[in-house]
N, C-alpha and C positions, 0 to 999 in steps of 0.2 A: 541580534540576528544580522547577517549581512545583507546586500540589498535583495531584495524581493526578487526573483523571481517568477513566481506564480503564485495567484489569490485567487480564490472560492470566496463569491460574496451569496451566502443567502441560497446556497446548491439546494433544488430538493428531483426527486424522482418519482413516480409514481409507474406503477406498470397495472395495468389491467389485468382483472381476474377472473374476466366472466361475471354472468347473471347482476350484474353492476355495480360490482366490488373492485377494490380499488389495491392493491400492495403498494404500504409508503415505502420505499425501497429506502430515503433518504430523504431527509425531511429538516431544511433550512442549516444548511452546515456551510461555514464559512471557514477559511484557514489560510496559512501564509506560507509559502516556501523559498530560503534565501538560498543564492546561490550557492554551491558547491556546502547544501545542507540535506540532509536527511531525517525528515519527517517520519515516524512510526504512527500507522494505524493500526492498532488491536481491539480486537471482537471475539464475542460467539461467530457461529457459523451464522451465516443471515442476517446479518448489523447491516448488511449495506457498505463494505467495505470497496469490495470488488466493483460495486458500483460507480463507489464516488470515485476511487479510481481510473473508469473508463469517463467519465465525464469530463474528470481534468483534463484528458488527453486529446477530448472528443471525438470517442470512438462511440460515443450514444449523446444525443443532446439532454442538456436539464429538462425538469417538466416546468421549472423557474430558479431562479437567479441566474447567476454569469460567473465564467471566469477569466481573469485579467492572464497574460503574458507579456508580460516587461510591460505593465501600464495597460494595455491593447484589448480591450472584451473583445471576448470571440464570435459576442451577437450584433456585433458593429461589422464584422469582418467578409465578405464574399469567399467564397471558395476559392477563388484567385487570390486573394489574399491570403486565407490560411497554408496556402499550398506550402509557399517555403517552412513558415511555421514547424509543420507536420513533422519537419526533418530533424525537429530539436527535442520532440517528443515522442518518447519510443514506451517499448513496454517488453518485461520478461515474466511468461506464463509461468503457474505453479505446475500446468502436468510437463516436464522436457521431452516427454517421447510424442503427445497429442500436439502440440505447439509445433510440430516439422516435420515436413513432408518428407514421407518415407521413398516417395519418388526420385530425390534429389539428393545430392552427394553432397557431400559439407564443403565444397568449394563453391556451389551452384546457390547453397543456403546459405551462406555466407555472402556472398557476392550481390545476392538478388539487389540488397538495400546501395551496395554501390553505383548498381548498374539502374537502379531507377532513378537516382538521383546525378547520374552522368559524374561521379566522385573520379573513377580514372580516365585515361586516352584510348585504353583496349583493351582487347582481353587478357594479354599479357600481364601488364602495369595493373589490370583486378587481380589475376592469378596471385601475382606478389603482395600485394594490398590483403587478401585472403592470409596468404602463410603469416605476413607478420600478426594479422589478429590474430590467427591458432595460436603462436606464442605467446601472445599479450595474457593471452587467459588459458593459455599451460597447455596445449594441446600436439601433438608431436605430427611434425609434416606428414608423416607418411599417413596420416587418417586423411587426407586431404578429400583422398576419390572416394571413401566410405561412406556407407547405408546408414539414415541413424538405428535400424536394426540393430547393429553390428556395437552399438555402442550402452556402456552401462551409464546410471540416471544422473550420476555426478558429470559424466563424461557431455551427456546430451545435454545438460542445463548450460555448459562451457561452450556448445555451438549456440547454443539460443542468447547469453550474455553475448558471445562476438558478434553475430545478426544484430542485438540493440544497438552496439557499440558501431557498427562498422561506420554509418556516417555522422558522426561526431557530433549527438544529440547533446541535451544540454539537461534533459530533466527523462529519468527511466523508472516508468512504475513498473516498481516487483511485485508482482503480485502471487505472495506466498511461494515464492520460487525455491524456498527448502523445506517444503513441507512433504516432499514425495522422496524424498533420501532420508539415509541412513544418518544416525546422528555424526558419525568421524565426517563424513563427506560435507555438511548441512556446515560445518564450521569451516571448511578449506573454500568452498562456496560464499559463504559471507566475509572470510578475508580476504576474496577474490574481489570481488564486490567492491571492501573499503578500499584493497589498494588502486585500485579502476580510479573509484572514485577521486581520491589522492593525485595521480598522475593527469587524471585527464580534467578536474576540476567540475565532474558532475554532482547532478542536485538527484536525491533518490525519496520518492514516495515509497515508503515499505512494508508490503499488508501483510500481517501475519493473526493468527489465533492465540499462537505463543508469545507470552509476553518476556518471554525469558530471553527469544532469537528479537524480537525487539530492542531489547535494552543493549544486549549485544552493538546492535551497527546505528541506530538512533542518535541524534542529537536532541531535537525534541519527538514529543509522543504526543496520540492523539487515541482519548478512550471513547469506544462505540456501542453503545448500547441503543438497537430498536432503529437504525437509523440517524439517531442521534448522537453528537461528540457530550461527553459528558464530565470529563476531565481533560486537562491538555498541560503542558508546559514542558518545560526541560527535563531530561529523560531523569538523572539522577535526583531530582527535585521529588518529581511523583514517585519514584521507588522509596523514595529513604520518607515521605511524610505524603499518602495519600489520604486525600480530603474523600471523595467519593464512596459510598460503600459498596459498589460496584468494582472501582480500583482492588479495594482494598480485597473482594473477594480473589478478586483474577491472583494478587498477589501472594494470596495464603494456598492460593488449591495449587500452584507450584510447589512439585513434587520435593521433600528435602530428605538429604538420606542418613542427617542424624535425628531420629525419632526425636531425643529431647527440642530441636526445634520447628515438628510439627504444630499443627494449632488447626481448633474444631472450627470447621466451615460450614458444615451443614445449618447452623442455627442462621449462619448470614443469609444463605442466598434458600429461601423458600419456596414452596408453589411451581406452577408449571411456567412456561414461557412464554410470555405476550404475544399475538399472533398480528405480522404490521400490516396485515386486513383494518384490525378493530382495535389499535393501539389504545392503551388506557389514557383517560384522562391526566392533566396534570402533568406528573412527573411520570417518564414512562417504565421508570423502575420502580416506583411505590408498591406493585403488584407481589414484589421480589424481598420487600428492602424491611429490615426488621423493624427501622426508625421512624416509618411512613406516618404520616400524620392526615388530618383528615387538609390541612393547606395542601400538602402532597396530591391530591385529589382536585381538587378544587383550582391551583394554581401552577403553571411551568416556571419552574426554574429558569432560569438567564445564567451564562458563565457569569462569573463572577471570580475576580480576584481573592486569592487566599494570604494568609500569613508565611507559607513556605514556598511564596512566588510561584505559584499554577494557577488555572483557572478551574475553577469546577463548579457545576449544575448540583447546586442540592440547597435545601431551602435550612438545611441542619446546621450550615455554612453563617457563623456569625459576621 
């Protein structure tokens, strides 16, 4: 990896539930992101993904641990301190039409982040500052004074990428940002993304469900089950030899369109799904996992170094 970035030491979250239950939203997850690298997070719906991602960013605080920037905990830091911070960590929604105000033209929603951070001299030098991002991420001047009514969801996700981008942040969580397009579109988007990335030398946290648009723009991966990471390393490492059976299910229920290489899933993944009120003992996919053992129960798993260079949570793990 090259140097670090940003690190998650020990993240967890907790959200209240009423009558005095508890939602682990995220529970003890630590992780590393080097520069001008791209992290994958994949999950079910409810792992806690979208979470741990506003935490990095500190758009919610931990319920405990910390996270480092360039060295720097954020629970060491005043508000006056974070402030410049803020401007290096940006974020791109999954919905592009609810993520922008329908009030404001794409030059006004573009501009906002220049104009709060004093980036040009006037409003001139933002106007021009505006067009070159429209190009950067493909958008044609004449949309400049446009509604984003007026625009379809490839087109809206392309002002919501130039908004992250305008003041030349340094780490952008996507969060699921092609999950509301069409699949042609969902691919012009994600090599929007790499080339971005490429030219301006950003770091990308990148949450998805699909592990397929994962592997895609990924350099390493990060598996989420319940809250918890449960496989991680180098993106083609865990594709080509997942240790997890949780990996391995996500990998086989990808749709493949020669029948001969299909393969039975149902016997993997069992039973209903943990509810992170009342997480299970132990391992928190034992509930799920065909191999469960009564240690499963009784003992948490720790990552742990594998033979195909990952780390992965499972006690099956010699």
């Amino acid at each position: 990896m090259s140097g670090i970035l940003l690190e998650a030491r020990n993240l967890s979250r907790d959200f209240p539930a009423g009558h005095q239950k508890v939602v682990h939203a995220v529970s003890d997850v630590s992780l590393q992101i080097g520069e001008g690298e791209t992290l994958g997070i994949v999950g079910e719906s409810g792992c806690g993904k979208s979470t741990l991602g506003r935490m990095l960013i500190r758009m919610i605080p931990p319920t405990s641990g910390d996270v480092l920037f360039r060295g720097k905990a954020f629970s060491e830091m005043k508000e006056t301190e974070f402030h410049p911070i803020r401007r290096e960590l940006q974020m791109i929604f999954q919905d592009p039409y609810a993520s922008l105000n329908p009030r404001m033209n794409v030059r006004d929603i573009i501009a906002e982040p220049l104009e709060t951070w004093h980036v040009c001299a006037g409003k001139e030098e933002t106007t021009q500052r505006v067009l070159e991002l429209m190009r950067d991420v493909g958008l044609p001047e004449e949309f400049l004074y446009r509604y984003p009514h007026q625009f379809s969801g490839g087109q809206r996700q392309r002002i919501g990428i130039a908004r992250a981008i305008a003041a030349d942040p340094s780490l952008i969580v996507c969060d699921e940002p092609t999950s509301a397009l069409d699949v042609s579109v969902q691919n012009q988007i994600l090599n929007l993304l790499r080339e971005l990335q490429q030219a301006r030398g950003l770091s990308y946290l990148f949450i998805s469900h699909n592990i397929s648009v994962v592997r895609h723009i990924s350099d390493r991966i990060a598996v989420m089950f319940l809250g918890k990471i449960c496989e991680t390393g180098p993106t083609e490492k865990v594709f080509s030899a997942p240790r997890h059976p949780y990996t391995k299910f996500l990998l086989e229920a990808v749709p493949q369109p020669d029948p001969r290489k299909r393969t039975e899933t149902t016997a993997l993944l069992q039973g209903e799904p943990p509810s992170p009120i009342d997480p299970p003992s132990g391992c928190r996919f034992r509930t799920r996992c065909p191999h469960a053992t009564e240690r499963c129960a009784a003992e948490e798993p720790a990552l742990k170094e594998t033979a195909a260079g990952t780390e992965a949570a499972c006690h099956m793990i010699a």
